[in-house]
TISELUM-631225 format. One record per atom (N, C-alpha, C, O, CB): residue number from 1; residue in three letters; atom name; x, y, z. Coordinates in steps of 0.001 Angstrom, whole numbers, plus 500000, padded with zeros to 6 digits. Glycine has a CB too. Example, Ala and Ser with C-alpha at 12.3 -4.5 7.8 and 13.67 -1.06 7.14 Angstrom:
> 1:Ala:N:513190:494310:507800 .
> 1:Ala:CA:512300:495500:507800 .
> 1:Ala:C:513200:496700:507800 .
> 1:Ala:O:514236:496681:508465 .
> 1:Ala:CB:511308:495527:509046 .
> 2:Ser:N:512850:497750:507080 .
> 2:Ser:CA:513670:498940:507140 .
> 2:Ser:C:512900:500030:507870 .
> 2:Ser:O:513409:501138:508039 .
> 2:Ser:CB:514084:499402:505725 .
END
This chain:
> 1:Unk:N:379914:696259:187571 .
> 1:Unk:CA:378683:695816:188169 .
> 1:Unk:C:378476:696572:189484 .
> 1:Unk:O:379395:696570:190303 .
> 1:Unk:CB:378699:694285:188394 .
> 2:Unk:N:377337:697217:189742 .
> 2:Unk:CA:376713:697875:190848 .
> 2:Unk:C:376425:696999:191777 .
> 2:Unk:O:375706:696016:191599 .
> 2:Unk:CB:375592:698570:190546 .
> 3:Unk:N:377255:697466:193356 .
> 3:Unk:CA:376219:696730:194288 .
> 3:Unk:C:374825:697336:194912 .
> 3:Unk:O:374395:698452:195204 .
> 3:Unk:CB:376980:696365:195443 .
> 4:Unk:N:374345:695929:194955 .
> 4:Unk:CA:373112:696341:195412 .
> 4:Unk:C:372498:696633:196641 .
> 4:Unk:O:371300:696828:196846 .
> 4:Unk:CB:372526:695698:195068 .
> 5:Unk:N:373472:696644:197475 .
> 5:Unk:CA:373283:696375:199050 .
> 5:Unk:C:374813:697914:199632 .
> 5:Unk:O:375956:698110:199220 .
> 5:Unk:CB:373853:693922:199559 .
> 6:Unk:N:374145:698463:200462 .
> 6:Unk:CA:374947:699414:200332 .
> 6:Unk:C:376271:699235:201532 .
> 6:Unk:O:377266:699793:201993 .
> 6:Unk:CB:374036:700711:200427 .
> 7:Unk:N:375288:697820:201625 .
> 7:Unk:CA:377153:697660:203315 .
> 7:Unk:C:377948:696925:202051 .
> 7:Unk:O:379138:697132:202288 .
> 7:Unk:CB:376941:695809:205684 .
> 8:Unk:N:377863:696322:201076 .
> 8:Unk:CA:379137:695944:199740 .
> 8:Unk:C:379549:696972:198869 .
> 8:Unk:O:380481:696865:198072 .
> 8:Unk:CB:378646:694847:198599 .
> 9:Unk:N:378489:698474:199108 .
> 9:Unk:CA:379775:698879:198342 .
> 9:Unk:C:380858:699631:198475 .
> 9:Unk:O:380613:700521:199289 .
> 9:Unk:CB:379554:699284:197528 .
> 10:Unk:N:382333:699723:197914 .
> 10:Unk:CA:383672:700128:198671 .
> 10:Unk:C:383554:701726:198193 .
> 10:Unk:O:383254:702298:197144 .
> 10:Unk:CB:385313:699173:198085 .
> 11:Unk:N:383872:702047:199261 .
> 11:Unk:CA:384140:703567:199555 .
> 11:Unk:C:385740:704243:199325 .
> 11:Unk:O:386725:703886:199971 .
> 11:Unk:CB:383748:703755:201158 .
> 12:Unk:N:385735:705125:198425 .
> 12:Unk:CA:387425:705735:198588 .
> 12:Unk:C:387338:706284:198960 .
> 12:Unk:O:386337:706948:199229 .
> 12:Unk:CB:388351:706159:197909 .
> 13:Unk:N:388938:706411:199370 .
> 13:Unk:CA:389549:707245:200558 .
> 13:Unk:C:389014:708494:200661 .
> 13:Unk:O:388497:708809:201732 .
> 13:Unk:CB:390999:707450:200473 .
> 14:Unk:N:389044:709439:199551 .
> 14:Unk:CA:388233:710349:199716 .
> 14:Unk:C:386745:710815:199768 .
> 14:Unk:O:386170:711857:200083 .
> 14:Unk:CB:388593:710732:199211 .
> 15:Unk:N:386352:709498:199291 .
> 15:Unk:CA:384802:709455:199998 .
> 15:Unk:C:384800:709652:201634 .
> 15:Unk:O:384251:710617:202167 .
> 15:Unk:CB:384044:707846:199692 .
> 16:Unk:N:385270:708940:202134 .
> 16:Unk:CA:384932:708827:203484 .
> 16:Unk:C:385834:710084:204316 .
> 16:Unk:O:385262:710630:205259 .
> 16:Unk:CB:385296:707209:203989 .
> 17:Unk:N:387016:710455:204012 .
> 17:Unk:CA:388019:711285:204749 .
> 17:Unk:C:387331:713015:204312 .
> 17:Unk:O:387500:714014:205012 .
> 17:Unk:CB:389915:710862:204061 .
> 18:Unk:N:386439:712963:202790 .
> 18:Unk:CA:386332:714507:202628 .
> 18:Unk:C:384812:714867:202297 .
> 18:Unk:O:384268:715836:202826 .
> 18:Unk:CB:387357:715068:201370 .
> 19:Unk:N:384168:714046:201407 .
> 19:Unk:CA:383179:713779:200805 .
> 19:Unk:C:382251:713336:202078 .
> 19:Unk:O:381394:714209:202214 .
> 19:Unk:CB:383472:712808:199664 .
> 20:Unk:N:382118:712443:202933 .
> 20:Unk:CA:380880:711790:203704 .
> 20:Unk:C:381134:713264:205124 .
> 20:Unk:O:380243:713969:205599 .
> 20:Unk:CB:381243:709485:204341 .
> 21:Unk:N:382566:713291:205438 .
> 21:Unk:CA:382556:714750:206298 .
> 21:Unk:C:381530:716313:206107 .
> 21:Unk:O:381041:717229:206769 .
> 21:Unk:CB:384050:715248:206026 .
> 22:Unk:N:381654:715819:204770 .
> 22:Unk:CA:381199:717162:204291 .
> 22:Unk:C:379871:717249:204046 .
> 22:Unk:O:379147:718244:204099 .
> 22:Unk:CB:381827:717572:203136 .
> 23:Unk:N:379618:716172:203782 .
> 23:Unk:CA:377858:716060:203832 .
> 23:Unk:C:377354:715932:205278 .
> 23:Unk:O:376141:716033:205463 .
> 23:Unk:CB:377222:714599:202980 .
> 24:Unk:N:378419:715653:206628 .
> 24:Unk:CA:377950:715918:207930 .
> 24:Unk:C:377865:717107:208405 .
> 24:Unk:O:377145:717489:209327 .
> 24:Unk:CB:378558:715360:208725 .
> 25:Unk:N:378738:717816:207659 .
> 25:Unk:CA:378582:719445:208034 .
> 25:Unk:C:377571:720152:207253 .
> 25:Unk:O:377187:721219:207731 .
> 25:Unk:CB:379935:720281:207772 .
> 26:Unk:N:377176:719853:206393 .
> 26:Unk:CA:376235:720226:205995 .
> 26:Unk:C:374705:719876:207081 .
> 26:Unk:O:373738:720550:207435 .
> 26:Unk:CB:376373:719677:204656 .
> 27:Unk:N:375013:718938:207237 .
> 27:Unk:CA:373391:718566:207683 .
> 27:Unk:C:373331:718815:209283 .
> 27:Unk:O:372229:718822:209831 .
> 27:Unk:CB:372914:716724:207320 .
> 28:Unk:N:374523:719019:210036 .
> 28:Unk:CA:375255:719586:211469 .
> 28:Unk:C:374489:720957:211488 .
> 28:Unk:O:373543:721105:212262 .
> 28:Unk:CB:377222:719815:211434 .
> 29:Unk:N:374865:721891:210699 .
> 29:Unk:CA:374203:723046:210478 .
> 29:Unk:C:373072:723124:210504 .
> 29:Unk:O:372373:723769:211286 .
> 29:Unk:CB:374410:723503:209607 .
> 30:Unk:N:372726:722363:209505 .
> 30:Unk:CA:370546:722019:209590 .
> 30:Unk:C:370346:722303:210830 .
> 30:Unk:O:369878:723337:211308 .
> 30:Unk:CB:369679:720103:209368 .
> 31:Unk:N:370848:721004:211543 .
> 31:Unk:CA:370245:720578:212762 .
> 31:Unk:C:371063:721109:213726 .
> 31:Unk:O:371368:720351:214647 .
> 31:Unk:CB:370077:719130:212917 .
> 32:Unk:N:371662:722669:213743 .
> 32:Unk:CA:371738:723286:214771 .
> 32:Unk:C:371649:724891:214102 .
> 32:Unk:O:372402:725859:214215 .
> 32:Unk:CB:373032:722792:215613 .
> 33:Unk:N:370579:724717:213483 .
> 33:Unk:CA:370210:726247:212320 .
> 33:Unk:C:369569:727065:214142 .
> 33:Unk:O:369729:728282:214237 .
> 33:Unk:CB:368167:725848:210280 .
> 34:Unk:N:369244:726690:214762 .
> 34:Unk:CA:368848:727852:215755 .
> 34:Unk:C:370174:728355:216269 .
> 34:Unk:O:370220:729576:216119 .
> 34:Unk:CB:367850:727354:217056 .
> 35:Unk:N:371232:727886:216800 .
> 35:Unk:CA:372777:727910:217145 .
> 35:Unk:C:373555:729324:216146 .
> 35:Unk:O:374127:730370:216451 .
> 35:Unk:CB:373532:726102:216618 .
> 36:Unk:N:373052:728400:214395 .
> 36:Unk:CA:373770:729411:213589 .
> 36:Unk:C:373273:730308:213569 .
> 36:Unk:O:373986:731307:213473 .
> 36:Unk:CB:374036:729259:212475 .
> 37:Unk:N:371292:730562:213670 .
> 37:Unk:CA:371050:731848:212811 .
> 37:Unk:C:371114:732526:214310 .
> 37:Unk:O:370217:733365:214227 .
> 37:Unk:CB:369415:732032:211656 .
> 38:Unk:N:371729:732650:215777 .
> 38:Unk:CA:372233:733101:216673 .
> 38:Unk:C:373154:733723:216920 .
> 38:Unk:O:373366:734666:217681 .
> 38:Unk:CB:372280:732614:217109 .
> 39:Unk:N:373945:732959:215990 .
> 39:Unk:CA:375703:733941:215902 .
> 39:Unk:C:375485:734667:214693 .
> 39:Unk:O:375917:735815:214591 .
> 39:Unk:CB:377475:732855:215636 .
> 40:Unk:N:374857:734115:213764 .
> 40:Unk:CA:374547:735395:212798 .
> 40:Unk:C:374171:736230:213066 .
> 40:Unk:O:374775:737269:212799 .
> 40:Unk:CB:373904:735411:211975 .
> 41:Unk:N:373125:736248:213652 .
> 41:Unk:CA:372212:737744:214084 .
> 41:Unk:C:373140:738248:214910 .
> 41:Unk:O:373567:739309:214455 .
> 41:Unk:CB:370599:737650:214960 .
> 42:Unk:N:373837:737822:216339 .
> 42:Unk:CA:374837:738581:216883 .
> 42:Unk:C:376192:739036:216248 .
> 42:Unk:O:376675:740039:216773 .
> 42:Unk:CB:375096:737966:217870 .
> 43:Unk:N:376789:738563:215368 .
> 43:Unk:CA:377321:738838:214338 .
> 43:Unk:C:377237:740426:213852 .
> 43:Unk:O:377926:741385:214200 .
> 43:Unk:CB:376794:737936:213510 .
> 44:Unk:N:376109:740334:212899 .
> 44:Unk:CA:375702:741284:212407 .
> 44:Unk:C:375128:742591:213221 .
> 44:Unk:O:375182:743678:212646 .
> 44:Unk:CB:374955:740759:211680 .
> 45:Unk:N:374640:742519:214401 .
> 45:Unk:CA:374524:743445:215409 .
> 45:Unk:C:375668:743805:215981 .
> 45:Unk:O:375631:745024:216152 .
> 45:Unk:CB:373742:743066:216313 .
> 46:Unk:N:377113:743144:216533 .
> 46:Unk:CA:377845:743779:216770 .
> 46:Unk:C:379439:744127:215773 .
> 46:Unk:O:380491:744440:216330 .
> 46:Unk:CB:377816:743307:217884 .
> 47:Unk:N:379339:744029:214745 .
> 47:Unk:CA:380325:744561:213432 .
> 47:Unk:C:381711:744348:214226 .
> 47:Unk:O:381985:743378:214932 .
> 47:Unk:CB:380052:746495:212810 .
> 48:Unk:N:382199:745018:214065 .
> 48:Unk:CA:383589:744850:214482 .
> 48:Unk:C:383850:744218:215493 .
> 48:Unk:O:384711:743352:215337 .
> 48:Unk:CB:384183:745851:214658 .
> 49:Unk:N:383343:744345:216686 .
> 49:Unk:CA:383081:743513:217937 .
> 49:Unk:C:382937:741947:218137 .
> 49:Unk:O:383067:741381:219222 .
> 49:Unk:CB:381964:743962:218369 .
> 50:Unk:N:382672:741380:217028 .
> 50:Unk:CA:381993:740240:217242 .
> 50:Unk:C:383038:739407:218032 .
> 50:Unk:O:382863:738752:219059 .
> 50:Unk:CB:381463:739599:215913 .
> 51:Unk:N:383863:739542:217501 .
> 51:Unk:CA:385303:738264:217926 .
> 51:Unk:C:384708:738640:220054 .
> 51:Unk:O:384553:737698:220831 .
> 51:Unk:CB:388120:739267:217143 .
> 52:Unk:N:384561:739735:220370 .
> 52:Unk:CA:384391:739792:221723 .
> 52:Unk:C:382865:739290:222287 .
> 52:Unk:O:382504:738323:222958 .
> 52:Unk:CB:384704:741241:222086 .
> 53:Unk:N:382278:740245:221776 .
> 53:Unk:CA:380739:740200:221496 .
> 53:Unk:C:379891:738949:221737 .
> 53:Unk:O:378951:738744:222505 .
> 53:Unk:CB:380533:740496:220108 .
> 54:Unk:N:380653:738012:220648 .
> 54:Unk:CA:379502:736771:220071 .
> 54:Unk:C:380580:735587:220773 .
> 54:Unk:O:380787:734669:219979 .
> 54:Unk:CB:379171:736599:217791 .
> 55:Unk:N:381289:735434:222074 .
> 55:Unk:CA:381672:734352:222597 .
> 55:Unk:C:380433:733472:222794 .
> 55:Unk:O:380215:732395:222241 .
> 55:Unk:CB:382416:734634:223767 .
> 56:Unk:N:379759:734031:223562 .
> 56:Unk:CA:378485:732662:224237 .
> 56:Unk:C:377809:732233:222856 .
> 56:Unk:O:377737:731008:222759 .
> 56:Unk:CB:376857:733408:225588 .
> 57:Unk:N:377360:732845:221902 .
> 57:Unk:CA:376901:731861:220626 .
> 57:Unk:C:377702:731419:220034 .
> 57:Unk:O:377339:730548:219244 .
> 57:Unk:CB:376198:732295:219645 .
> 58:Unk:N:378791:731670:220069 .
> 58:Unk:CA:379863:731277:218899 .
> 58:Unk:C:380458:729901:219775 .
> 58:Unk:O:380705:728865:219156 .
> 58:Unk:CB:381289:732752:218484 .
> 59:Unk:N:380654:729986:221201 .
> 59:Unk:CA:380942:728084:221714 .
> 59:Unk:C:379577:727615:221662 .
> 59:Unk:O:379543:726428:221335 .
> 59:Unk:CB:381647:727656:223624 .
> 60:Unk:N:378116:728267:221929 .
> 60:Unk:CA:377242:727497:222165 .
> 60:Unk:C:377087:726599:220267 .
> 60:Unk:O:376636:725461:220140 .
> 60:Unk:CB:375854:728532:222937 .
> 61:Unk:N:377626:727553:218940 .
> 61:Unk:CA:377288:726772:218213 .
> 61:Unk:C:378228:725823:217858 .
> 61:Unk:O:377849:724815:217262 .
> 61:Unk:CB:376829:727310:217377 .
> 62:Unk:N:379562:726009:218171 .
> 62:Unk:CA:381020:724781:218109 .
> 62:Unk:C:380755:724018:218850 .
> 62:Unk:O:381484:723039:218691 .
> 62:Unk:CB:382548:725117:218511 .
> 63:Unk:N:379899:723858:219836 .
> 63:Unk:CA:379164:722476:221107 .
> 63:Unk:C:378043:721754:220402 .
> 63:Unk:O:377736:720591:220665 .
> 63:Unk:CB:378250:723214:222805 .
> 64:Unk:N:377292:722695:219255 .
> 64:Unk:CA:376514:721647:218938 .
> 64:Unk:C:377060:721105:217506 .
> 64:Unk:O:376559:720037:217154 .
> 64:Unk:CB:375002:722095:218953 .
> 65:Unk:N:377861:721592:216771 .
> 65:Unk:CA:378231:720756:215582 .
> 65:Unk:C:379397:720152:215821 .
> 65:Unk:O:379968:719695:214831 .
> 65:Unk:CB:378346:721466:214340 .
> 66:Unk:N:379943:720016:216935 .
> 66:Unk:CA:381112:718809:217436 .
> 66:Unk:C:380264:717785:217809 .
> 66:Unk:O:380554:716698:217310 .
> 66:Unk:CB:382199:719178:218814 .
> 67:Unk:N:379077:717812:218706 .
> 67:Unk:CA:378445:716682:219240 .
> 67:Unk:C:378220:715849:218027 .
> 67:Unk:O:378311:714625:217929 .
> 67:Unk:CB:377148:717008:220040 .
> 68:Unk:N:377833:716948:216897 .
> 68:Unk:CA:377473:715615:215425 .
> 68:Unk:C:378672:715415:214683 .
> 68:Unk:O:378657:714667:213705 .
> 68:Unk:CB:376215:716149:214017 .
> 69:Unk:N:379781:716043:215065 .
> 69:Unk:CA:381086:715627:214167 .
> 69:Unk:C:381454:714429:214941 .
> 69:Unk:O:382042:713503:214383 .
> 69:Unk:CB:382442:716819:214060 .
> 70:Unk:N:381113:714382:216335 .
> 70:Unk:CA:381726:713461:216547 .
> 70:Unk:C:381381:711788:217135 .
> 70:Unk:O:381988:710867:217681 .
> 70:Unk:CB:382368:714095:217132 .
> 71:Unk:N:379826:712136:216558 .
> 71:Unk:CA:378946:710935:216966 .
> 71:Unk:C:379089:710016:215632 .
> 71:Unk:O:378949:710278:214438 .
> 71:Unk:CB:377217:711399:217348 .
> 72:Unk:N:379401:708916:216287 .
> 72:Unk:CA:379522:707746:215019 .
> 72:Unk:C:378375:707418:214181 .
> 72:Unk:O:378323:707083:212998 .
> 72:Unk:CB:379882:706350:215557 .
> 73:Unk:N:377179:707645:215336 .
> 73:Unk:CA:375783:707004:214776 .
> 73:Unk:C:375488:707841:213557 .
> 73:Unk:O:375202:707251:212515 .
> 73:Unk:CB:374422:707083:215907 .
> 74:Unk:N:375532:709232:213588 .
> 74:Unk:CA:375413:710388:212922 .
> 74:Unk:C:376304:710085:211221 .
> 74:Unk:O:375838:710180:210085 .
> 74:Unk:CB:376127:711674:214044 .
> 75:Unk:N:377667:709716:211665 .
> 75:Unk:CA:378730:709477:210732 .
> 75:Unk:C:378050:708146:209867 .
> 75:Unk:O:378401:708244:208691 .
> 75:Unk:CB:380306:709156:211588 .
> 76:Unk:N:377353:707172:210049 .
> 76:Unk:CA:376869:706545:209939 .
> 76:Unk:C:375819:706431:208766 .
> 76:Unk:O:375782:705800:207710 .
> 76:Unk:CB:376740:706516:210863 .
> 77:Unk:N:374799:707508:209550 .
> 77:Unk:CA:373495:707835:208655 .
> 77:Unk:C:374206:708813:207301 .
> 77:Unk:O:373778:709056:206172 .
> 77:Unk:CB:372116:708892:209758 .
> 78:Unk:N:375056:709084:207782 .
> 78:Unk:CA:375803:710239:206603 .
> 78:Unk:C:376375:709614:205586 .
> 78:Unk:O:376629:709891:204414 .
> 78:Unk:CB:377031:711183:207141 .
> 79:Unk:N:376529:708660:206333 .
> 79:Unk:CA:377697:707399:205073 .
> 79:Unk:C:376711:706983:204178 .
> 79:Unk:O:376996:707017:202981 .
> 79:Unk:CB:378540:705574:205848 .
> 80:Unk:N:374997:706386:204715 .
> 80:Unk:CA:374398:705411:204119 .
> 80:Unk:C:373665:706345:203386 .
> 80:Unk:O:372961:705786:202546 .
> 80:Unk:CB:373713:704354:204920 .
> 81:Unk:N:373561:707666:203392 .
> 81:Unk:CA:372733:708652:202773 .
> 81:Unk:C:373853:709025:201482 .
> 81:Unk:O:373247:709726:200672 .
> 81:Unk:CB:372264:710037:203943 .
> 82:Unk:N:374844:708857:201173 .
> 82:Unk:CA:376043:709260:200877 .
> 82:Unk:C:376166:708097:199786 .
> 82:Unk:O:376748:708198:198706 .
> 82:Unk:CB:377114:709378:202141 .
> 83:Unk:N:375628:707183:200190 .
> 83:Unk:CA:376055:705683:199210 .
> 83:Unk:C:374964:705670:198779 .
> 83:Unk:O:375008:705422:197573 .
> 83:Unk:CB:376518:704107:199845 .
> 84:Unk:N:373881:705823:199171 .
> 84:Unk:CA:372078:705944:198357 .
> 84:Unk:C:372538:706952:197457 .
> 84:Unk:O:372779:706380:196394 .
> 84:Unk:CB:370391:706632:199472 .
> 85:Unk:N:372825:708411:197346 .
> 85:Unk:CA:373050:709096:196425 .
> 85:Unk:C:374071:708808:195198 .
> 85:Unk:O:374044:709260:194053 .
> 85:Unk:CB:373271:710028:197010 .
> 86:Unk:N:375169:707720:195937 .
> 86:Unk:CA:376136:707940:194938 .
> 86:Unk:C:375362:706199:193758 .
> 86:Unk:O:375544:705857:192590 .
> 86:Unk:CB:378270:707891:195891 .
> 87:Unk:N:374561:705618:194885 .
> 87:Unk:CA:374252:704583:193939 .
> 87:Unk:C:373112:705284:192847 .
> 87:Unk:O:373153:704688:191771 .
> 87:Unk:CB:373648:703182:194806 .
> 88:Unk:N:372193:706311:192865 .
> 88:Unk:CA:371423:706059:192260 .
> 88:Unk:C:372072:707386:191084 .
> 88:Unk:O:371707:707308:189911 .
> 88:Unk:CB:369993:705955:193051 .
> 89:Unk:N:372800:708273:191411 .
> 89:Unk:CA:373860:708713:190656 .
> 89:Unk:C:374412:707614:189216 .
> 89:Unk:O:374392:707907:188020 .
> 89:Unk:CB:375017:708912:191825 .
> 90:Unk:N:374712:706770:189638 .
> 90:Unk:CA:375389:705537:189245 .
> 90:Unk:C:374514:705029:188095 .
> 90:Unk:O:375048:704760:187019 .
> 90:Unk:CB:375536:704457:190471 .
> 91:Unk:N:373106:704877:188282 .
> 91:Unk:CA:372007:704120:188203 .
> 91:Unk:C:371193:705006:187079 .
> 91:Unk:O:370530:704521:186163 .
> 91:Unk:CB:371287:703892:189692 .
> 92:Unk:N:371460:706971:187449 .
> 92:Unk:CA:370342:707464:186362 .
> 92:Unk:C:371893:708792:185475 .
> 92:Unk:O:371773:709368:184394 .
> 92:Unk:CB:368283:708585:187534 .
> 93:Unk:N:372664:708841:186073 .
> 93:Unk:CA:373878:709969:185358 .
> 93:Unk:C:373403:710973:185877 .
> 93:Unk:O:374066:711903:185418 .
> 93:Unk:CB:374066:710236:183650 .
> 94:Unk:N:372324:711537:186859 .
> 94:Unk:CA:371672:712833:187019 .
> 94:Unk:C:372651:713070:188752 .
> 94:Unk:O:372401:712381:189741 .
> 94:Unk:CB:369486:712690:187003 .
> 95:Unk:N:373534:713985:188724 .
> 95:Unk:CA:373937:714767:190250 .
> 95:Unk:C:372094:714932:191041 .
> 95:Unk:O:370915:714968:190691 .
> 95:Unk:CB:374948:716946:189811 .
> 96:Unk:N:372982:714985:192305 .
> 96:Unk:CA:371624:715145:193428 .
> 96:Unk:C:371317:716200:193528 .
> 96:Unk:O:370157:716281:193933 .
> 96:Unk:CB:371700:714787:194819 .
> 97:Unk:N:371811:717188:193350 .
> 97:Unk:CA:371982:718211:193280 .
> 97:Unk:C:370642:718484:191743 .
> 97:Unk:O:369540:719021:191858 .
> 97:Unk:CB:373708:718437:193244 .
> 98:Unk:N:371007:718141:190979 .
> 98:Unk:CA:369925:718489:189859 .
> 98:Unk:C:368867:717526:189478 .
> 98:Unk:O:368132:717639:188497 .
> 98:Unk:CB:370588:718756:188606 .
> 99:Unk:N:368856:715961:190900 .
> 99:Unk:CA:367752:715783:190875 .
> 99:Unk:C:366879:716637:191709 .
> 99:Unk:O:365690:716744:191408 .
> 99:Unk:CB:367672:714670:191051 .
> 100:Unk:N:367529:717452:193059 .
> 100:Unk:CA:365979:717836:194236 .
> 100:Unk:C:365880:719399:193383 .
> 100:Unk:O:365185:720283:193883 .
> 100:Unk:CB:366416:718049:196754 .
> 101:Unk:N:366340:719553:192575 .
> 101:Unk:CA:365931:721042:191666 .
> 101:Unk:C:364380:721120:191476 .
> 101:Unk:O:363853:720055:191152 .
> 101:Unk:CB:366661:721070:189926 .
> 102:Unk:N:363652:722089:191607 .
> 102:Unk:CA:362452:721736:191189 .
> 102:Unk:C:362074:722006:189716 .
> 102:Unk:O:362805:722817:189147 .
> 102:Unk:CB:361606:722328:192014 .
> 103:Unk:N:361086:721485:189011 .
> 103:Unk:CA:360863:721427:187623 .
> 103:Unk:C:360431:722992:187734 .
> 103:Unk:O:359890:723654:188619 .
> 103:Unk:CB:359708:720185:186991 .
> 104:Unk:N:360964:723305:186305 .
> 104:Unk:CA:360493:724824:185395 .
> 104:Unk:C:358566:725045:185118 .
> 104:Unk:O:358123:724862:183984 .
> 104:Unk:CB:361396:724622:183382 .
> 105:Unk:N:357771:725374:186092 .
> 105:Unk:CA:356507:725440:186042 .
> 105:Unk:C:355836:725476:184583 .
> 105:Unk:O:354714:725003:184401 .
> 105:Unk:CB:356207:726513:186802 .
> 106:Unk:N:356675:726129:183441 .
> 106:Unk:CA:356269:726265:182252 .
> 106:Unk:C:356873:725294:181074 .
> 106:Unk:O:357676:725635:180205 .
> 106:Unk:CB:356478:727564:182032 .
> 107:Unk:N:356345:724130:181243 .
> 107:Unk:CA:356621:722945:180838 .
> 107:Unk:C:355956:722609:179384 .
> 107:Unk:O:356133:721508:178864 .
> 107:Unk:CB:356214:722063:181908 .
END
């Protein structure tokens, strides 16, 4: 039986220790895509160099995806976004992943 309320339902260990982490780093990135596509571009402009090169983007972007690794509120929204997917997973057999796919135009 499915719960219906997402503060009842139990989370394993590796939900929460690898699985809900990993969907914070994912969405950490989103929301510091100006940070990343910064060290990328410096990155790629200085080739071999970078390790010297790309210090100031490379802490400015480890400052902003620690602030969300390590905010609870954040850990939080990640969990309840994390249990919405895995309930409705549950609910239709379809990964999330091949529900936000978009449909084949030639239907």
């Amino acid at each position: 039986m499915a719960a219906t309320n997402t503060e009842e339902t139990h989370l394993r260990h590796v939900e929460t220790d690898v699985l809900i982490p990993k969907l914070m780093r994912e969405k950490a990135k989103e929301l510091c895509d100006e940070k990343v596509q910064a060290f990328n571009a410096c990155c790629k402009e200085s080739g071999f160099f970078m390790v010297f090169k790309c210090r100031e983007e490379n802490s400015a972007l480890k400052a902003c995806l620690t602030q969300y690794y390590k905010d609870p509120v954040f850990f939080e929204q990640c969990k309840q976004e994390y249990i919405q997917e895995k309930m409705e997973f549950e609910r239709t057999g379809v990964p999330s992943k091949n529900r936000k796919q978009k449909l084949p135009t030639s239907m």
